[in-house]
C-alpha positions as a Python dict, from the first residue, in 0.01 Angstrom:
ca = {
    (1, 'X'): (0, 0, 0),
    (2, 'X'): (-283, -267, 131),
    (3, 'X'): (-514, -290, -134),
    (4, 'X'): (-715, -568, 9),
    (5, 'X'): (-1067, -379, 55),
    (6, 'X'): (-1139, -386, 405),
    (7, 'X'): (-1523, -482, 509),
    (8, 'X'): (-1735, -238, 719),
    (9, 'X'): (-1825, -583, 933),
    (10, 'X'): (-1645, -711, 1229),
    (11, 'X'): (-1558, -1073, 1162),
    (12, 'X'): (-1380, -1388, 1308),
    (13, 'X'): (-1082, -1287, 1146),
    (14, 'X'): (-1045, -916, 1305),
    (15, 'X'): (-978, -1152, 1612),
    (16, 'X'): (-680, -1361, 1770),
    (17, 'X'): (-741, -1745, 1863),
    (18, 'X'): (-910, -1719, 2203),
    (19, 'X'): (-879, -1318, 2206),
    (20, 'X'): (-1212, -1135, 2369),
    (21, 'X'): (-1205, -760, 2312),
    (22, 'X'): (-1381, -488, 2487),
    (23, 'X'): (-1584, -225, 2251),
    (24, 'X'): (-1797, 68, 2387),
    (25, 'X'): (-2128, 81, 2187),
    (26, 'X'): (-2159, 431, 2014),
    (27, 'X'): (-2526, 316, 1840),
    (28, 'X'): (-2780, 78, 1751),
    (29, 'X'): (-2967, 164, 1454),
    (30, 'X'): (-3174, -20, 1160),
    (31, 'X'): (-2983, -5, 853),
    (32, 'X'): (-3024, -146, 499),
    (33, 'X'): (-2753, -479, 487),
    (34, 'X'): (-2693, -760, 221),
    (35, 'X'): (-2793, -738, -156),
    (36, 'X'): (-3145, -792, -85),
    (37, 'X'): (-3136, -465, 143),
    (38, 'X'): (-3283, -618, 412),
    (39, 'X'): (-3342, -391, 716),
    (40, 'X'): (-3120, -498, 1050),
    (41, 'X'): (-3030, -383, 1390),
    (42, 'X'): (-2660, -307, 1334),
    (43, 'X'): (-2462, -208, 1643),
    (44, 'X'): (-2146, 44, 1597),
    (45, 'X'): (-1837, 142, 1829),
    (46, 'X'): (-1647, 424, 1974),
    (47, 'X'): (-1369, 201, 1870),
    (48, 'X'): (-1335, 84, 1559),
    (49, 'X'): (-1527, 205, 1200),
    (50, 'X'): (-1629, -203, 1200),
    (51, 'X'): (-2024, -301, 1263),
    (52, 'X'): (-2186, -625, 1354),
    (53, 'X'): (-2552, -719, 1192),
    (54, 'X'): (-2779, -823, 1482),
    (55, 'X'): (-2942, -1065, 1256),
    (56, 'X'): (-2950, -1322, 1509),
    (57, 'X'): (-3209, -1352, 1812),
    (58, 'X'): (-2911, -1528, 2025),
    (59, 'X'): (-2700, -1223, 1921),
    (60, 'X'): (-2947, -972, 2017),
    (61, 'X'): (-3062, -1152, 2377),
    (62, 'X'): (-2634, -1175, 2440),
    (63, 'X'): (-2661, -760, 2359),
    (64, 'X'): (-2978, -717, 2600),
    (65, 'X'): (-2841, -938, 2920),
    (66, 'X'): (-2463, -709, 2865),
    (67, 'X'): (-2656, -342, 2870),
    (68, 'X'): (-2880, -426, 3081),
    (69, 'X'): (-3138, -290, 2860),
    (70, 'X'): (-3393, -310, 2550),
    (71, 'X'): (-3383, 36, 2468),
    (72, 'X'): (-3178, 83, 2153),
    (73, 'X'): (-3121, 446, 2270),
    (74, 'X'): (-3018, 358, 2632),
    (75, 'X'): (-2712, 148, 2514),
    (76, 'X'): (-2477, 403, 2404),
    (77, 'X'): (-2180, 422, 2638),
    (78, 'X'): (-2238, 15, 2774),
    (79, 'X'): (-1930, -197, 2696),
    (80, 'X'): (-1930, -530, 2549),
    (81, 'X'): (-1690, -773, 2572),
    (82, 'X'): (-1692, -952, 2223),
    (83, 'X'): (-1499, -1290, 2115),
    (84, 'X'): (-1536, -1555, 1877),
    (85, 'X'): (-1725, -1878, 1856),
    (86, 'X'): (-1643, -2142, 1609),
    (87, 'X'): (-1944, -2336, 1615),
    (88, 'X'): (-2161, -2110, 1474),
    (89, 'X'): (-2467, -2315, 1273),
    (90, 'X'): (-2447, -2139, 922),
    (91, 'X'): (-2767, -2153, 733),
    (92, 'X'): (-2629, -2317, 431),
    (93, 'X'): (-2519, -2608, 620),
    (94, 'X'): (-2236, -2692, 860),
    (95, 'X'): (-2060, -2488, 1150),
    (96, 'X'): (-1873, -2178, 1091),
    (97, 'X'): (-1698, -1882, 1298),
    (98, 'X'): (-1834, -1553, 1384),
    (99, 'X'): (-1795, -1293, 1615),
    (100, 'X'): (-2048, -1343, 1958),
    (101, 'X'): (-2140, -1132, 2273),
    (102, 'X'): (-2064, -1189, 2588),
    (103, 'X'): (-2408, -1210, 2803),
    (104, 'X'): (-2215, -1041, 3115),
    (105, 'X'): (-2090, -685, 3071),
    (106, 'X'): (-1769, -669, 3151),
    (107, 'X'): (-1591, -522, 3480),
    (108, 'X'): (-1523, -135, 3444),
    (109, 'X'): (-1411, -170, 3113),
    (110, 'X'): (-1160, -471, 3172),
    (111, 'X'): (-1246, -786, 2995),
    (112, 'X'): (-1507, -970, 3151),
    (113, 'X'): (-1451, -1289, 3322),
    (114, 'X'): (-1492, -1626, 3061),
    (115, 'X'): (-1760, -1827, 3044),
    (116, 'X'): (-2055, -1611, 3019),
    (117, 'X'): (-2323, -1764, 2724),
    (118, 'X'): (-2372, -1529, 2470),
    (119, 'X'): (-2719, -1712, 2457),
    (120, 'X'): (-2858, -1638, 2798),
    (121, 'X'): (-3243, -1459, 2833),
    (122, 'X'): (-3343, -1676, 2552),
    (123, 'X'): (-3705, -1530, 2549),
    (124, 'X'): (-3979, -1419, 2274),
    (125, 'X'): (-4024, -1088, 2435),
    (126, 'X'): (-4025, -723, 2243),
    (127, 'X'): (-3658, -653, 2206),
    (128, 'X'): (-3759, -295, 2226),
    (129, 'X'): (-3563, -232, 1870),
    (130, 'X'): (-3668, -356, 1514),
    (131, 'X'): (-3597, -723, 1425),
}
């Protein structure tokens, strides 16, 4: 028996080198996250028990441009095509890895073509959801 505890959080590591995986958004709702309890969009899957924070505003304009919506509640059921970028800036210094979204939705479910930004609408508008 594995008794490595597993995290609730999708990470770099739940992914192979170069690997892009499809999910199906099942919510988006503000949750407590961290030990300071700070409040946070965090996104969840039909497909896996694993979350991502959307603590980032390049995260959450990547998750806008794929549903093609704001609306928290009008992204159930859109598909995301997630990989990994290893140039992350990390606020304590230096470049790390984390786990990105692809600004294109994908294809009918198939993995979407490469080389979408996961930074694209860059804007200051209401995201339409917390944060």
């Amino acid at each position: 028996m594995d008794l490595t505890p597993q995290s609730p959080w999708l990470k770099a590591t739940d992914f192979e080198d170069g690997e892009e995986k499809v999910f199906t958004i099942k919510s988006v709702v503000e949750q407590e996250v961290g030990p300071e309890k700070e409040v946070k969009n965090v996104l969840s899957f039909k497909e896996t028990d694993k979350k991502i924070v959307l603590g980032a505003k390049t995260l959450i304009n990547a998750l806008i441009a794929a549903a093609g919506t704001s609306e928290s509640d009008e992204m159930p059921g859109k598909k995301l095509t997630l990989y990994v970028d290893d140039n992350v800036r990390n606020p304590n210094g230096g470049t790390c890895s984390a786990v990105r979204i692809k600004a294109k939705a994908p294809k009918g479910g198939s993995k979407a073509a490469s080389g979408a930004s996961d930074n694209a609408g860059s804007n200051d508008k209401d995201l339409g959801f917390g944060g």
